[in-house]
C-alpha positions as CSV (number, residue, x, y, z in Angstrom):
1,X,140.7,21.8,26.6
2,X,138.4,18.7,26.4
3,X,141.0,17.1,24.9
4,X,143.7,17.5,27.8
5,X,140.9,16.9,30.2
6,X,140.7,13.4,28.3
7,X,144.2,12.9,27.9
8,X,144.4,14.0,31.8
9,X,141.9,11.2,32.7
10,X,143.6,8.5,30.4
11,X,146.6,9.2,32.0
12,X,144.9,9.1,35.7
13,X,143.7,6.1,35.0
14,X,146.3,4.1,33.3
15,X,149.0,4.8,36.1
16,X,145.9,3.5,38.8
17,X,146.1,0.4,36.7
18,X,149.7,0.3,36.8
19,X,149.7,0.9,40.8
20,X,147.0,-1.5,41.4
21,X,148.9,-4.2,39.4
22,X,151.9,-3.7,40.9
23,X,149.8,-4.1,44.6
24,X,148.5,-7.5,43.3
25,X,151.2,-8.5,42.0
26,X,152.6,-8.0,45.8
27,X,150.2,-9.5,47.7
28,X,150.1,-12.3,45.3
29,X,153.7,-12.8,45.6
30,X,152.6,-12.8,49.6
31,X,150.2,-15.2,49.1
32,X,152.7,-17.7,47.5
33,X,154.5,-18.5,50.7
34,X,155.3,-22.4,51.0
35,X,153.3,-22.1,54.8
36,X,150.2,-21.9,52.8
37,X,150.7,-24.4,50.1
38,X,147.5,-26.6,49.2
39,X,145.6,-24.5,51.4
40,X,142.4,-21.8,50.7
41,X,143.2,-18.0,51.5
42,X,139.6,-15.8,50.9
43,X,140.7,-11.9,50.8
44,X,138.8,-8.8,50.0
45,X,140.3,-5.3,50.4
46,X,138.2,-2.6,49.3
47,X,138.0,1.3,49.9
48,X,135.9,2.5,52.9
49,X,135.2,5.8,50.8
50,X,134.2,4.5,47.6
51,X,134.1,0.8,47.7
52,X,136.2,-0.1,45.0
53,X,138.3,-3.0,45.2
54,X,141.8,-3.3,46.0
55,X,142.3,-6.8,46.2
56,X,140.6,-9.6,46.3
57,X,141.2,-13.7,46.0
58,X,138.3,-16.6,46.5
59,X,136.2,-13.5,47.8
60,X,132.8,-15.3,48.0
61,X,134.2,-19.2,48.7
62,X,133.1,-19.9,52.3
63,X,135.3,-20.4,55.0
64,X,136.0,-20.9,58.3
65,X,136.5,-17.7,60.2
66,X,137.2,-18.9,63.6
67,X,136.8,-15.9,65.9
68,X,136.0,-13.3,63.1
69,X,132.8,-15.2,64.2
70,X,132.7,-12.3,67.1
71,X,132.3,-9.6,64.3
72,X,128.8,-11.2,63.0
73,X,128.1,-11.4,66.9
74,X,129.4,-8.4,68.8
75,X,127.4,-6.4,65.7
76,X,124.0,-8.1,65.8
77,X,124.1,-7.1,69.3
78,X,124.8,-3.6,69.7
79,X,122.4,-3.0,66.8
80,X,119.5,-5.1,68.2
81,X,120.3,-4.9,72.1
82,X,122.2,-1.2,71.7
83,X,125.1,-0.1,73.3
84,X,123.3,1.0,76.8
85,X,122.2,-2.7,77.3
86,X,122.9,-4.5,81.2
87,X,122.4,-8.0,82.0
88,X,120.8,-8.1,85.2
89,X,121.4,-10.5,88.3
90,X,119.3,-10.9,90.8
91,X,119.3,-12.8,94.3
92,X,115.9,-13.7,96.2
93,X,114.4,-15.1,99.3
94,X,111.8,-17.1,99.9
95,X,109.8,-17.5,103.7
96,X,110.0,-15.3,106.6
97,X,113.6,-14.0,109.1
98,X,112.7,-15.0,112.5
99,X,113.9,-13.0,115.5
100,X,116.9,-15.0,116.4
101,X,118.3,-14.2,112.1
102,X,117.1,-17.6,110.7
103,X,115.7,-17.5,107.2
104,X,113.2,-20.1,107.2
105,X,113.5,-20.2,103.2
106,X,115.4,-20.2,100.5
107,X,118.1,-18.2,98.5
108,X,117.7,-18.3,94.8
109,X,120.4,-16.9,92.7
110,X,118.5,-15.4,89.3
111,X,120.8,-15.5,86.1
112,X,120.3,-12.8,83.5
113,X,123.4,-14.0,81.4
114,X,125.9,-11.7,82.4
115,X,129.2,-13.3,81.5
116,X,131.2,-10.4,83.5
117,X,130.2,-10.8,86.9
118,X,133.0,-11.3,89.1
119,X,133.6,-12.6,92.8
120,X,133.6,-9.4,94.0
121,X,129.9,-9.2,92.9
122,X,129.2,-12.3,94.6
123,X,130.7,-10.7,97.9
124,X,128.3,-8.1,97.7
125,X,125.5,-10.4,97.3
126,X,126.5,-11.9,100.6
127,X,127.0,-8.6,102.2
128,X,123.3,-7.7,101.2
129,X,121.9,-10.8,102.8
130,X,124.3,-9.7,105.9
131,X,122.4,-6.9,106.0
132,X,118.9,-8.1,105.7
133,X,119.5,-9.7,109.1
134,X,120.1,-12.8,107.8
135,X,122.3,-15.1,110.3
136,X,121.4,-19.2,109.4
137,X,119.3,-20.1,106.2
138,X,117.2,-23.0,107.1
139,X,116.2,-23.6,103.7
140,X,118.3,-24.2,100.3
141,X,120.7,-22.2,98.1
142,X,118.9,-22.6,94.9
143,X,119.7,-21.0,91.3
144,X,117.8,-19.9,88.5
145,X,118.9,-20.0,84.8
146,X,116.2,-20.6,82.9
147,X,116.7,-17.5,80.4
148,X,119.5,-19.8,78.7
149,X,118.4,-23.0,77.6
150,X,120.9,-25.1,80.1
151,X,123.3,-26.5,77.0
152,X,126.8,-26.5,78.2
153,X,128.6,-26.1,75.4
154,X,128.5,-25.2,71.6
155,X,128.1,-27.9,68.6
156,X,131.2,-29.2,67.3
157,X,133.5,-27.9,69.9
158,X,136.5,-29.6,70.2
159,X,136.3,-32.3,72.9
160,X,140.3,-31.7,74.1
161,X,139.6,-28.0,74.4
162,X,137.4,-28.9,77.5
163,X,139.3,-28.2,80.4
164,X,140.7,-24.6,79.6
165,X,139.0,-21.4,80.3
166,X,138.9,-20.2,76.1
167,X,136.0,-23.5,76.1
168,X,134.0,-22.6,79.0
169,X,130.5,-24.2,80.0
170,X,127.3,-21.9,79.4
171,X,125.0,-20.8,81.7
172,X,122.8,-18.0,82.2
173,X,125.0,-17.7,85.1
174,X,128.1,-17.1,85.1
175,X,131.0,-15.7,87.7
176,X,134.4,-15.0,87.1
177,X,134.3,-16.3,82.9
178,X,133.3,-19.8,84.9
179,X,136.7,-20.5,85.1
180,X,139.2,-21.1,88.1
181,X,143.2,-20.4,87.5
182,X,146.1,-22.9,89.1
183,X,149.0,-21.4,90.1
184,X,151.9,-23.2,91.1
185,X,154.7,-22.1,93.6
186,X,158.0,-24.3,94.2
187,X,158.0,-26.3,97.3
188,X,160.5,-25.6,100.4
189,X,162.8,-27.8,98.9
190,X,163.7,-30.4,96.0
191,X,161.5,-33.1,96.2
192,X,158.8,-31.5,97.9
193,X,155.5,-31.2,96.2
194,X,154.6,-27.8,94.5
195,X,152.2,-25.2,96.3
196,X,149.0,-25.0,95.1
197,X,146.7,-21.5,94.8
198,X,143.6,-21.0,93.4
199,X,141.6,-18.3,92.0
200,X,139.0,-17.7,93.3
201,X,140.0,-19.6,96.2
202,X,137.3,-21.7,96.1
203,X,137.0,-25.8,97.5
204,X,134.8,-26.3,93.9
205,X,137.4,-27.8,92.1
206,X,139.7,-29.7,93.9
207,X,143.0,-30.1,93.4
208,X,145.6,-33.5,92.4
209,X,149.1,-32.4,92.9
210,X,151.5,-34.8,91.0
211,X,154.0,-32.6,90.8
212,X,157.5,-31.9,92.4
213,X,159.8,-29.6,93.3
214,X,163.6,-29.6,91.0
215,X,166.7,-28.1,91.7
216,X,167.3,-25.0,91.1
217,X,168.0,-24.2,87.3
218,X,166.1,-27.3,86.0
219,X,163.5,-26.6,83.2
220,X,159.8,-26.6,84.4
221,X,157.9,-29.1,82.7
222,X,154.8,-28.4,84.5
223,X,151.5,-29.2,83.4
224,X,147.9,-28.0,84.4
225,X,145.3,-29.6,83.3
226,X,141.2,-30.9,84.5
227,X,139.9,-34.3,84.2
228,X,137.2,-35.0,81.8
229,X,133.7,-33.8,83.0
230,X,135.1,-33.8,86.2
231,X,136.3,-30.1,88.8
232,X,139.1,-31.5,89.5
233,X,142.4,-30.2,88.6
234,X,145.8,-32.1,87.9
235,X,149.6,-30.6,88.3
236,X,152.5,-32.7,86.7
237,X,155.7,-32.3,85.8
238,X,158.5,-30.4,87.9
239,X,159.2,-26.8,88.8
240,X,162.3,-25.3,90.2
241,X,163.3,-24.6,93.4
242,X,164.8,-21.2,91.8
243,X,161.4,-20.6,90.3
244,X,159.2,-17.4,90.4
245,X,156.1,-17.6,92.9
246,X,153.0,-18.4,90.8
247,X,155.0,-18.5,87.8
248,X,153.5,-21.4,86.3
249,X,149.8,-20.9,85.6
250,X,146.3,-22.4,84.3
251,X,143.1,-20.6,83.6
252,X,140.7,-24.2,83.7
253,X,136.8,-24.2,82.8
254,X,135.1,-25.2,85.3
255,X,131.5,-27.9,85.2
256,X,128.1,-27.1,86.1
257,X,128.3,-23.2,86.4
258,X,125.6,-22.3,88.8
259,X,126.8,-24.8,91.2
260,X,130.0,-23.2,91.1
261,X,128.5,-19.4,91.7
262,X,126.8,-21.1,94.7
263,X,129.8,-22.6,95.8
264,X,131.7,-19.1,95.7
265,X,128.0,-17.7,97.3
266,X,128.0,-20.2,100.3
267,X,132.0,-19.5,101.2
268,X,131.1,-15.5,101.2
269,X,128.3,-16.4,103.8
270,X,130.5,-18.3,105.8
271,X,133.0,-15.7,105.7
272,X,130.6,-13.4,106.9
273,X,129.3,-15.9,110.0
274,X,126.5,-17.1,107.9
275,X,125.5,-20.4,107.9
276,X,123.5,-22.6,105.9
277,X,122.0,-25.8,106.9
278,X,121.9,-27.4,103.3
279,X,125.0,-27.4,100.6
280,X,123.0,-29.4,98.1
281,X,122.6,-26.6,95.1
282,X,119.2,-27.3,93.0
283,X,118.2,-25.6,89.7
284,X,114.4,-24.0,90.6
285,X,112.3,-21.5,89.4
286,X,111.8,-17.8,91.1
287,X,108.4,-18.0,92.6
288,X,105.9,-15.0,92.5
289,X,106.2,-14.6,96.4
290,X,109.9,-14.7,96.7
291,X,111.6,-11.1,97.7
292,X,114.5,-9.3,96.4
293,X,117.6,-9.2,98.4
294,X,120.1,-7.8,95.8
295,X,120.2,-6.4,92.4
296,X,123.5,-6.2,90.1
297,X,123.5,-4.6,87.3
298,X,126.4,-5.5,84.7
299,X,128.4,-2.6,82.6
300,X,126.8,-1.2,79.6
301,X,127.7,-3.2,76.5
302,X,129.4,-0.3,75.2
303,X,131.6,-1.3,77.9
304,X,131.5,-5.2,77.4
305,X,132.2,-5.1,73.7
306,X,135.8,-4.5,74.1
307,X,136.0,-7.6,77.0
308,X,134.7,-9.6,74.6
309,X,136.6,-8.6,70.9
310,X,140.2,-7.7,72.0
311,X,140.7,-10.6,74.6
312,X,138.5,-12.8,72.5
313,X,136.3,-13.9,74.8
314,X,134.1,-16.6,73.9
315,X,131.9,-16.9,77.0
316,X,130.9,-13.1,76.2
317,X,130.6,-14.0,72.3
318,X,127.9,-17.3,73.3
319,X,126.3,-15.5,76.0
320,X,125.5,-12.4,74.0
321,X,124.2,-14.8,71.2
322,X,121.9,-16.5,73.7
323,X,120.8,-13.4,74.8
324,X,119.5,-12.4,71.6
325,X,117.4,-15.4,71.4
326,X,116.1,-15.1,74.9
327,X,115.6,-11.2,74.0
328,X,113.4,-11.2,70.8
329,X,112.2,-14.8,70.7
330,X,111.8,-15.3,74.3
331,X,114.5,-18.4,73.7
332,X,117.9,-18.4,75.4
333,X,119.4,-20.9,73.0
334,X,121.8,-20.8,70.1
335,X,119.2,-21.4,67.6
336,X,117.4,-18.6,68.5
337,X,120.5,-16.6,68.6
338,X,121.3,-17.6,65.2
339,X,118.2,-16.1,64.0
340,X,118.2,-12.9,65.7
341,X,121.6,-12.8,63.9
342,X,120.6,-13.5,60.3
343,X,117.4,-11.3,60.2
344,X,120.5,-8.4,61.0
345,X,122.9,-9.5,58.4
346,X,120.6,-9.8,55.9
347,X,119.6,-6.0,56.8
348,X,123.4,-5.0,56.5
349,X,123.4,-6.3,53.2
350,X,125.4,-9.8,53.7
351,X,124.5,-12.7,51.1
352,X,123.0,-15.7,53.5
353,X,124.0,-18.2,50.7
354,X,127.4,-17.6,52.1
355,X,126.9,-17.7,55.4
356,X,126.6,-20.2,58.0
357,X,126.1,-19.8,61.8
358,X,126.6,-22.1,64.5
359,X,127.8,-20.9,67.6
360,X,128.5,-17.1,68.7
361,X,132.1,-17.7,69.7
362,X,133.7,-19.3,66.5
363,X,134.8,-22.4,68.2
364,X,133.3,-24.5,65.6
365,X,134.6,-25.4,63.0
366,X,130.8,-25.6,61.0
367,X,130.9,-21.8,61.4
368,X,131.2,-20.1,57.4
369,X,131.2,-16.9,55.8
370,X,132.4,-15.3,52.9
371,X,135.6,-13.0,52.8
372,X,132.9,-10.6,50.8
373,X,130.5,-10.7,53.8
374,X,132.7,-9.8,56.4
375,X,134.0,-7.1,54.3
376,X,130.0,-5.9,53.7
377,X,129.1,-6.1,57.3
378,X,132.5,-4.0,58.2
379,X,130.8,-1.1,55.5
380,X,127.7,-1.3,57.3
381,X,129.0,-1.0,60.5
382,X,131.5,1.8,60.0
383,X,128.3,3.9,58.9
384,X,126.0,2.9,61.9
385,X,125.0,4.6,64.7
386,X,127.1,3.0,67.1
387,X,130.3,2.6,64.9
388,X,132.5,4.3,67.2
389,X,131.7,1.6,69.8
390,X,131.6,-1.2,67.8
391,X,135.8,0.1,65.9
392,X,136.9,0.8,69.6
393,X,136.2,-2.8,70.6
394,X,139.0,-4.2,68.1
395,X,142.3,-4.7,68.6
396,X,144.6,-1.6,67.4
397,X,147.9,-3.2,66.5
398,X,150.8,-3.2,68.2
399,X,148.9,-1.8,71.1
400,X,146.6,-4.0,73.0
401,X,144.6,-7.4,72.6
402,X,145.2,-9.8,70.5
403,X,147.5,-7.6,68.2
404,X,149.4,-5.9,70.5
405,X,152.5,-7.3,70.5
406,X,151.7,-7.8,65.8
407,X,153.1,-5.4,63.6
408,X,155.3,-3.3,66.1
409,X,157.2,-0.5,65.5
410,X,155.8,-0.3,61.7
411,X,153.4,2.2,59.8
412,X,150.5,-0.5,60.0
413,X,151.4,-0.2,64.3
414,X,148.4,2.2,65.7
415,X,146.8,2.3,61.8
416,X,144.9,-0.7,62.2
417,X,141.6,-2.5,63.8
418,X,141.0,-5.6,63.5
419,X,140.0,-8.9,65.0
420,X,142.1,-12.5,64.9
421,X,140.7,-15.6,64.8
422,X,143.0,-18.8,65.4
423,X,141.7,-22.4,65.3
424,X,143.6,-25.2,64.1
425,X,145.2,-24.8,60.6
426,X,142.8,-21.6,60.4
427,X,144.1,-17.9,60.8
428,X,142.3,-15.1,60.0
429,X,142.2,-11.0,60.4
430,X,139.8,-8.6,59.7
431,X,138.5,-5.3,60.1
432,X,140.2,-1.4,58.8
433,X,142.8,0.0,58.1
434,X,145.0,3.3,57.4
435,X,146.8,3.8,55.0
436,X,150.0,5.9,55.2
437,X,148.5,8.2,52.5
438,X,145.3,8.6,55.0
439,X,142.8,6.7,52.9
440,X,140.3,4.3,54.8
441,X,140.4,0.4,53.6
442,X,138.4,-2.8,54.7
443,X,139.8,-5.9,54.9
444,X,138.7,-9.4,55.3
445,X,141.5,-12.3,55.2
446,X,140.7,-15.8,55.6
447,X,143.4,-18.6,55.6
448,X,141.9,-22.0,55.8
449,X,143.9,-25.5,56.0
450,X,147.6,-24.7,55.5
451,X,150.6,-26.6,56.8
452,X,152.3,-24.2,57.7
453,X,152.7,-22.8,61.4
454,X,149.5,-20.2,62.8
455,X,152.9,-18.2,63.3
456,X,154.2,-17.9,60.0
457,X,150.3,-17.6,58.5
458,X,150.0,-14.5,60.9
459,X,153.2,-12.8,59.2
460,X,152.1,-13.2,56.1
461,X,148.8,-11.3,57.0
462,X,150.8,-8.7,58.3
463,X,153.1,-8.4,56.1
464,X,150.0,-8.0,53.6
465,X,148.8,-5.1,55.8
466,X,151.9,-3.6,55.8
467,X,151.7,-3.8,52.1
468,X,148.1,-2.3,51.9
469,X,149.4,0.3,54.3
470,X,152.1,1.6,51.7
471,X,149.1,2.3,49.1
472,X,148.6,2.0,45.9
């Protein structure tokens, strides 16, 4: 009997051998692709049961991770700020109404950092001061945002990223991701400039239409773009007559974000007959004897998280870092951030040596981690309290976010989570995975300066998924 049992177990584990062989051999075969040629591609696959390995290839070399950045981020803050956590915005008054409705004060717009806040929320704002009798304010529209340490963007961030929404300016204030979007209409006829609309419709960032309007069945070479340091937005190129309304389209980054939440305050005023005497916006403090007006109170995180990993949003990413730092170390800056962030990963287990944080977003390219640590931190998490929020924020693919239209109609499609992460020659994916015989892997896969296409580097991941997928 012992001696079958042994047998048995020999057997077992020569044809595991065999089985994971032939897997590497597969993947390696994968990973030979011309597209990644001279390049560095860090892998880890390992069992979520058991933790044995699977795969892996340059496991512990740092590299870039773009925005698997978010993972490190969007976990450090559910586990320190937990998944019930609202940013809070406030607006408040100083002075006294008199009888005739005149607020002989000022309005201060607090920011608590809540990257979701939308116009709609600034309309109710102005509907609240509406209601407190206001008619005229005398005094100033003034903002707060002195939770956040007033840098505008992250280090290293690529300077021609600027004018698009996926590089916004930071604020403890934010409205509508601090963005604005162009869309462009043809004209009534060829030769006519485009039409212009806005969202929000907004006179804070002005418009420059060099554009014009082709015959019908022309291509459109329109482009949208925003001059440097500057809210104003350019349209050039040509659309055609035969063109969909609104079909061409810019989501632009806007400067100075509390001015431009001010801006979107004063026109809901006006809208509602309320004038104000001064349009000058001024960064101030809110004194002890101002009075509340309005309160609004942001979705739970548990809520948030899924804004911020399946789009990829990087205002949520930096804002959540900033809010770590304000949070613990009373310090609404990166730095702080970062720390907040470390003294977590090194209590889920990840190796610091191999690790390098600079922004929350993964926008920089001085962001570094390990294949090995994002694999570690995707353990811890899938055993923490709040796991279930923190898998539902990912991507599934082939449904929604940034995999939804990746690995379609195959066995991976439905069977995986997972976050992307795209920067110039970088392309990476990680996060969990089923496999067709129902076991439970974690995957980290880093691809770092290739010259191949982002297009044919994201096949080759999935193709590797769909590979891990089949089993062993």
């Amino acid at each position: 009997m012992r001696r079958r049992t042994g047998l048995a177990l020999l057997l077992l584990l020569y044809f595991t051998t065999i089985a994971l062989a032939d897997l590497k051999g597969d993947i390696d075969r994968l990973l030979q692709h011309p597209a990644l040629a001279h390049s560095v591609t860090g892998i880890l696959v390992v069992s979520l049961k058991d933790g044995r390995t699977l795969y892996e290839q340059n496991a512990d070399v740092m590299l870039i991770p773009a925005s698997n950045q978010k993972l490190l981020t969007s976990a450090a803050a559910l586990h320190r700020l937990g998944a019930d956590y609202r940013f809070i915005t406030r607006l408040w008054m100083t002075g006294e109404i008199d009888a005739q409705g005149v607020l002989r004060g000022d309005l201060i717009l607090q920011g608590g950092g809540d990257p979701t806040l939308l116009l709609k929320d600034i309309e109710t704002m102005a509907e609240a001061v509406a209601k407190a009798g206001i008619r005229r304010i005398e005094g100033y529209l003034l903002y707060d945002e002195s939770l956040f340490d007033g840098i505008r963007r992250g280090w290293d961030w690529a300077w021609d990223d600027e004018p698009y929404y996926y590089s916004p300016c930071l604020s403890a204030i934010c409205v509508e991701r601090n963005a604005v979007t162009v869309f462009v209409s043809p004209g009534e006829k060829v030769g006519d400039p485009p039409r212009i609309r806005l969202f929000p419709p907004t006179e804070y960032l002005l418009v420059r239409n060099e554009a014009m309007t082709s015959p019908a069945g022309t291509p459109s070479t329109i482009l949208i773009t925003r001059e440097h340091a500057r809210n104003i937005a350019i349209v050039r190129g040509q659309i055609p007559l035969d063109a969909r309304a609104d079909s061409a389209r810019q989501a632009l980054s806007v400067e100075e974000p509390p001015q431009y939440a001010l801006c979107l305050l004063r026109e809901a005023l006006q809208k509602r007959g309320i004038t104000t005497r001064y349009r000058t916006a001024l960064p101030d403090r809110v004194p002890q004897s101002a009075r509340l007006v309005h309160t609004h109170t942001s979705p739970p995180l548990r809520e948030i998280l899924p804004l911020l990993n399946k789009p990829s949003d990087n205002l949520i990413a930096e804002c959540l870092m900033r809010t770590l730092g304000a949070t613990v170390h009373r310090e609404g800056s990166a730095e702080a951030g970062e720390r907040v962030m470390l003294d977590f990963l090194k209590q889920a287990g990840l190796n610091l040596s191999a690790l390098n944080i600079v922004d929350g977003s993964g926008l920089s390219r001085r962001n570094q981690v390990s294949a090995r640590n994002l694999v570690t931190l995707l353990r811890y998490m899938a055993s923490h309290p709040q796991a279930k929020v923190f898998i539902d924020s990912l991507p599934v693919a082939g449904v929604d976010g940034t995999l939804r239209a990746r690995m379609v109609n195959t066995p991976v499609q439905g069977k995986a989570r997972a976050k992307t992460g795209s920067l110039g020659r970088v392309s990476t994916l990680s996060g969990y995975l089923t496999t067709q015989a129902g076991e439970e892997l974690v995957f980290a896969i880093l691809m770092n300066n290739y010259n191949g296409s982002s297009t044919e580097a994201r096949r080759i991941q999935d193709s590797i998924l769909l590979r891990l997928a089949q089993g062993e």
